[in-house]
C-alpha positions as CSV (number, residue, x, y, z in Angstrom):
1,X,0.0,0.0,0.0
2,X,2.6,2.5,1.1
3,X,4.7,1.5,-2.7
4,X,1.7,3.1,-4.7
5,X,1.9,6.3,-2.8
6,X,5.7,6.8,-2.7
7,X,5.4,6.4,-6.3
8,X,2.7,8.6,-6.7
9,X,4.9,11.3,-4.3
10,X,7.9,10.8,-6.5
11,X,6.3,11.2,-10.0
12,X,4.9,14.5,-8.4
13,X,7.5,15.7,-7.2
14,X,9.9,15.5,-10.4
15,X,6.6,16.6,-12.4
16,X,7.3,19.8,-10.3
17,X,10.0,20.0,-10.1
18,X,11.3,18.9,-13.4
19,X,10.6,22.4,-15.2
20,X,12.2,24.3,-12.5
21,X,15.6,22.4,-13.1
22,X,15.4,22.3,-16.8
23,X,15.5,26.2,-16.8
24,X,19.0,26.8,-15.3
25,X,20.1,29.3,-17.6
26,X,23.5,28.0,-18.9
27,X,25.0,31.4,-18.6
28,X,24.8,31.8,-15.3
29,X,28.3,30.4,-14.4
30,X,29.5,33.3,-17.3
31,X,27.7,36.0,-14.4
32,X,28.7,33.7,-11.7
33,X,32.3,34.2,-12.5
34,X,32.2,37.6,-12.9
35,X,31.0,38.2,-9.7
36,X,33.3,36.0,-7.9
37,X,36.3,38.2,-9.3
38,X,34.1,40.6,-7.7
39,X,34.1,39.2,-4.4
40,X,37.9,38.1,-5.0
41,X,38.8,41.5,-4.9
42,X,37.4,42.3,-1.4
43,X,39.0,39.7,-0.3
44,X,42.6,40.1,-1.5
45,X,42.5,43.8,-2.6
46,X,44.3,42.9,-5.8
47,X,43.1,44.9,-8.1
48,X,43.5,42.4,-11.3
49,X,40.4,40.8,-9.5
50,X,38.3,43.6,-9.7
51,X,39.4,44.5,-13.3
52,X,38.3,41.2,-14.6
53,X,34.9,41.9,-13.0
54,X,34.3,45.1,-14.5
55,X,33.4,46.7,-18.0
56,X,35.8,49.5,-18.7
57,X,32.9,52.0,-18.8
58,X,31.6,50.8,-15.7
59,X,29.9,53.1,-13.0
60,X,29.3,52.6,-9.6
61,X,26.5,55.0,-8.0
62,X,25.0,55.3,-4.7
63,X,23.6,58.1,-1.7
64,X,25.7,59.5,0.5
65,X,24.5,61.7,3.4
66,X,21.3,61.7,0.9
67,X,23.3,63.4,-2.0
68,X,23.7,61.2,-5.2
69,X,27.5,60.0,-5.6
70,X,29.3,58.3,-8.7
71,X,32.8,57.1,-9.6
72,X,34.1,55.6,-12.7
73,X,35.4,51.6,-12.4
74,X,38.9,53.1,-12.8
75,X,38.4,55.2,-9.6
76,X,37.3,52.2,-7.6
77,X,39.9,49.9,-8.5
78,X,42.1,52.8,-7.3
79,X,41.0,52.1,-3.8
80,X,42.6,48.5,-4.1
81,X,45.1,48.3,-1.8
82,X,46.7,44.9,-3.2
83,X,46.5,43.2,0.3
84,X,43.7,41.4,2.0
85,X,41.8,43.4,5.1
86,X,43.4,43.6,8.5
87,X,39.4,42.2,9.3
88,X,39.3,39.6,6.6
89,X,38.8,36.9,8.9
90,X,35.1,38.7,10.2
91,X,34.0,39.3,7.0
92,X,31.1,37.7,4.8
93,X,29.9,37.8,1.5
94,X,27.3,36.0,0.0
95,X,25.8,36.2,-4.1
96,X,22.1,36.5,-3.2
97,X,20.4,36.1,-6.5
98,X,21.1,36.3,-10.5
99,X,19.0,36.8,-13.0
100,X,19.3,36.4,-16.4
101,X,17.9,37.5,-19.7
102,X,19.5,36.7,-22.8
103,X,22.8,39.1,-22.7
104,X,21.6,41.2,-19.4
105,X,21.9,39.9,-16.0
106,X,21.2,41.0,-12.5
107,X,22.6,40.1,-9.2
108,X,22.5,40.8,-5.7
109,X,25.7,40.4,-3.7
110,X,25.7,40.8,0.4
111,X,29.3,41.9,1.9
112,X,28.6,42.0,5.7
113,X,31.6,43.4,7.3
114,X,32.4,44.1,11.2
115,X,30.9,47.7,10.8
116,X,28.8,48.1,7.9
117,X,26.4,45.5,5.6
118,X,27.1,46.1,1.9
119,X,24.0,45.3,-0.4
120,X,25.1,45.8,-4.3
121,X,22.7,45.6,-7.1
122,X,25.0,44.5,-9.9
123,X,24.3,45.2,-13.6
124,X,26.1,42.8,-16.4
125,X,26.0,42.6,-19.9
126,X,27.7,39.5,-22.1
127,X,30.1,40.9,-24.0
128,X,32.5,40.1,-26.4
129,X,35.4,39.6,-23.5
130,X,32.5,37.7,-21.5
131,X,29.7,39.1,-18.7
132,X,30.9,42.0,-17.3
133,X,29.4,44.6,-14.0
134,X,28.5,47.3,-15.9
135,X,26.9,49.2,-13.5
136,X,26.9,48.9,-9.0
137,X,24.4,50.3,-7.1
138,X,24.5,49.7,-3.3
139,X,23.5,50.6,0.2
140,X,25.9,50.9,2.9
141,X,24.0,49.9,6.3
142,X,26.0,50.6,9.3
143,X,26.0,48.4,12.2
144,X,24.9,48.9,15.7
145,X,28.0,49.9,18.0
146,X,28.1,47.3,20.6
């Protein structure tokens, strides 16, 4: 008696389930990989990392003290200090979510540091070189002083 139903279960389950996992886009380790030079950049400061993320007319854009900011990608990978945070060992970063449509992509990436939680809204494009950030927005959220 308990056979038919597990069968039953199971033939539901991949009926379900089945259109969900055939519609892995097969770019997404293209925008994965991107974004890990991305987070291989916060995490070693090399600045190579970061420059394989980005587009070359990248811009990164976001409010600071409510006024609108920008900087070029050349500007930020500036900031690389070629060595890994004194902190490194406290700090997290996570790819939230990708999403893909035909050559445009979307991602959210989380960096949660000692002080502040980063929340970037990455941009990317496939192009000829591969899929490339070509655009940051993000939110800096500092943390409660304990």
């Amino acid at each position: 008696m308990y056979r038919p139903i597990a069968t039953i279960a199971a033939g539901l389950a991949l009926l379900i389930a089945g259109p969900a996992l055939a519609q892995a886009n097969p770019e997404e380790a293209g925008v994965r990989k991107a974004l890990e030079h991305y987070l291989a950049g916060h995490a070693t400061g090399d600045p190579k990392a970061f420059r394989q993320s980005f587009h070359d007319e990248a811009r990164l854009q976001w409010i600071r003290e409510g006024q609108y900011a920008t900087r070029s990608d050349d500007e930020y990978v500036a900031g690389a200090s070629g060595k890994p945070p004194a902190d490194e060992a406290q700090r997290k970063r996570s790819i939230e979510s990708i999403d893909i449509t035909g050559t445009a992509a979307s991602a959210k990436i989380v960096l949660d540091y000692p002080t502040v939680v980063f929340t970037d809204y990455m941009h990317l494009l496939k192009t000829q070189d591969g899929w490339k950030i070509v655009n940051k927005t993000f939110h800096a959220q500092p943390k409660a002083k304990q």
